[in-house]
N, C-alpha and C positions, 0 to 999 in steps of 0.2 A: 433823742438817739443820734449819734455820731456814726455816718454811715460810709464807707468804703467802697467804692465800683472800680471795677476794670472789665475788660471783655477780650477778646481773640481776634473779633471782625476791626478793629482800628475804632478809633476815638469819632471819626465818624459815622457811624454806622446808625442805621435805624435803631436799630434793640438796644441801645446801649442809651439813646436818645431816651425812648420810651420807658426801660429799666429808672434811669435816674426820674423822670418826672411823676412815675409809679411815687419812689421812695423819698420823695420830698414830704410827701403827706406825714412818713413816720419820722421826719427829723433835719438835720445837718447834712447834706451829702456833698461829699469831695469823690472827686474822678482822680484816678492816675490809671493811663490809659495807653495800649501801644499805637503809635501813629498810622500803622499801617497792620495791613492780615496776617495774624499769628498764628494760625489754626493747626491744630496737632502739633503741639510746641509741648502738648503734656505739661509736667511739673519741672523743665528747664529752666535752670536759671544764668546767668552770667555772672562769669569766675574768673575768667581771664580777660574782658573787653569791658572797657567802660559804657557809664549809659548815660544819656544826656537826658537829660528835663528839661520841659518850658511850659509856662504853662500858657493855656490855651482858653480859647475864646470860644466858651459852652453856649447852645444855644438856649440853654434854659438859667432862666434869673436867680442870680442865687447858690446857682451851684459852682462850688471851686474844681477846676480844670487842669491836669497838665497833660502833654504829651510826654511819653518815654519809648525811648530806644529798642527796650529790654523787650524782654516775654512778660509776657499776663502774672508769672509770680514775680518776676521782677517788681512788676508795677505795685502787688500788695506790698512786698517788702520794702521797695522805698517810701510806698505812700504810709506804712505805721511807721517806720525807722526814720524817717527823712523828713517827709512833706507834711503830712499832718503834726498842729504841735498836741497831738495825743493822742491816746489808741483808741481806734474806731471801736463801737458796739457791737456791729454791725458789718460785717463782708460781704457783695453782691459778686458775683460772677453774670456778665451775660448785656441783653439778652442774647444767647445764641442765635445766629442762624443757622439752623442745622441740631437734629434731636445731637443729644449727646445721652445715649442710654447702651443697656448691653455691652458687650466687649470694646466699643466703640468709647467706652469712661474714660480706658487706659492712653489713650492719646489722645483725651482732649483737655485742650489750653484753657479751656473753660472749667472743666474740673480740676486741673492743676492750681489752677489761681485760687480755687475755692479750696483747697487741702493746705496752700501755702497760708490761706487766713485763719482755719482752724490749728496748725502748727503755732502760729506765732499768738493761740491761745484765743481768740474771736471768733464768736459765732459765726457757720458762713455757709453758704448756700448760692449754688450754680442754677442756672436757668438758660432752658433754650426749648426752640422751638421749630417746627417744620420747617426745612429751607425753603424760602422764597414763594410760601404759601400766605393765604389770609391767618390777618393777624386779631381774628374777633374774641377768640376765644383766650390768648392771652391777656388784650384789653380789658375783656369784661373780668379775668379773675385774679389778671396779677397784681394790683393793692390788697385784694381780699385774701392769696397766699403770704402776700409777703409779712401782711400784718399778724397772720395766724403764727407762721412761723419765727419772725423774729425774736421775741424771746424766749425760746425753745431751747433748753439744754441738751447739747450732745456731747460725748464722750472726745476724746484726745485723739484727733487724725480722722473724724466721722464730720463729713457736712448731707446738708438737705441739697440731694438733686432733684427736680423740679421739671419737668419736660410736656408743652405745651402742643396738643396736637391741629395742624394748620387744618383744618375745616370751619365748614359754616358755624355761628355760632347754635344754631339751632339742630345741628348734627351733635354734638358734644354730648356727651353721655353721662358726664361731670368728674369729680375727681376721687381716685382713684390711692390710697395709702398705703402706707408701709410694699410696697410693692418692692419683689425679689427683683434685682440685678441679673438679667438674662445671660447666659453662656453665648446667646448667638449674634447673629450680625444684620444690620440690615444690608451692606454690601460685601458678598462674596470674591477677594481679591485675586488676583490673580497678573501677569506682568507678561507682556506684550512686546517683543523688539521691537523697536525703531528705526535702527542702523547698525550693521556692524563694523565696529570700528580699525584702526590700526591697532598691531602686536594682540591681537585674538582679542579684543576686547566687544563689549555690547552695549548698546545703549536703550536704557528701558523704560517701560512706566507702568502705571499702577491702571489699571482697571478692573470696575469692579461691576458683577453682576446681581441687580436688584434682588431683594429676597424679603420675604412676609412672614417666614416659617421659624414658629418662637416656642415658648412654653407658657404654660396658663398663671397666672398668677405675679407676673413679670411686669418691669418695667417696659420694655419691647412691645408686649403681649398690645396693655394698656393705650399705649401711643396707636398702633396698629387696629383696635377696636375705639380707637376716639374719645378716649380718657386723657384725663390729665393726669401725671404719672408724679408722686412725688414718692421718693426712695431715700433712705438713711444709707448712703455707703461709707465704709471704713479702708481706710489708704493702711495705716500703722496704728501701733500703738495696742 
């Protein structure tokens, strides 16, 4: 299998480390990857700026590497149109740091990049998991997902989102399917002055207050009671 990675946290990142050496086992894997934090980049792409490529010095043996400019679908679309000389099997997204479930899908670079690989017709599948929590529970099950899933037919504009809950591993309650796309949030936003500025102007920022409060059956729900959460969503089509 001919396999595809990018991520949103920059080319070095841990999850992105551990994602590719996961998918060695099922194949080929080439990175194109953004150099730096893309996160809520959504499914942006670059239309009027150019991107630059290089490739880069992976620390796993074996895997092809570059850095890019761009956003996270940047990275798919040059790594099947450009870098790779042929189209991957296979589209990874991740591993996130940071769930990406709920209303929270719509602006993440981590699920953009996995809609931009099922557009250009390849299976593909986002992955993430509690920020900055223990990473037991993705270890022990992300080969066993990834191999379950990879050749898994989805529909035109639909990838496997995949979201890994940071507890012990012996807290994990296991995993959790077909699970609904929650309507809610885990932060409730809301925007804070800063300063105000010359000619009546404001300057602001996002903050957000924590929240638990989901629906039964949900991908939210799932992460929240210590499931592994894996969800079929549909962008188009």
């Amino acid at each position: 299998m001919r396999i595809l990675i990018t991520n949103d946290d920059g080319i070095n990142a841990d999850g992105i480390i551990r994602l590719a050496k996961a998918a060695k086992e099922l194949g080929e894997v080439w990175i194109v990857a953004p150099l730096d934090q893309r996160s809520a980049a959504s499914h942006s792409i670059s239309l009027h700026n150019y991107i630059d490529v290089y490739p880069y010095d992976f620390p796993i043996e074996g895997v092809k590497a570059f850095s890019c400019s761009g956003t996270p679908a940047d990275c798919i679309r040059v790594g099947c149109l450009n870098i790779m000389p042929y189209k991957p099997d296979l589209v990874l997204s991740g591993l996130n740091n940071g769930y990406n479930v709920a209303s929270d899908i719509q602006y993440s670079a981590t699920a953009g990049a996995a809609f931009e690989g099922s557009f250009q017709g390849i299976a593909s599948i986002a992955l993430s998991e509690e920020a900055d929590k223990l990473h037991e529970v993705s270890d022990r099950y992300l080969p066993e997902i990834l191999t379950d899933l990879a050749n898994k037919k989805l529909g035109y504009g639909q990838i496997f989102n995949v979201n890994f809950p940071g507890c012990p591993l012996n807290e994990c309650n296991g995993i959790l399917t077909d699970r609904r796309v929650s309507h809610g949030m885990f932060f409730r936003d809301h925007y804070i002055e800063l300063a105000h500025l010359e000619n009546n102007g404001v300057r602001l920022m996002v903050e957000g207050d924590y929240n638990e409060d989901t629906e039964p059956d949900t991908d939210f729900r799932a992460v929240v009671d210590k499931y592994i959460s894996i969800s079929i969503v549909k962008n188009i089509g």
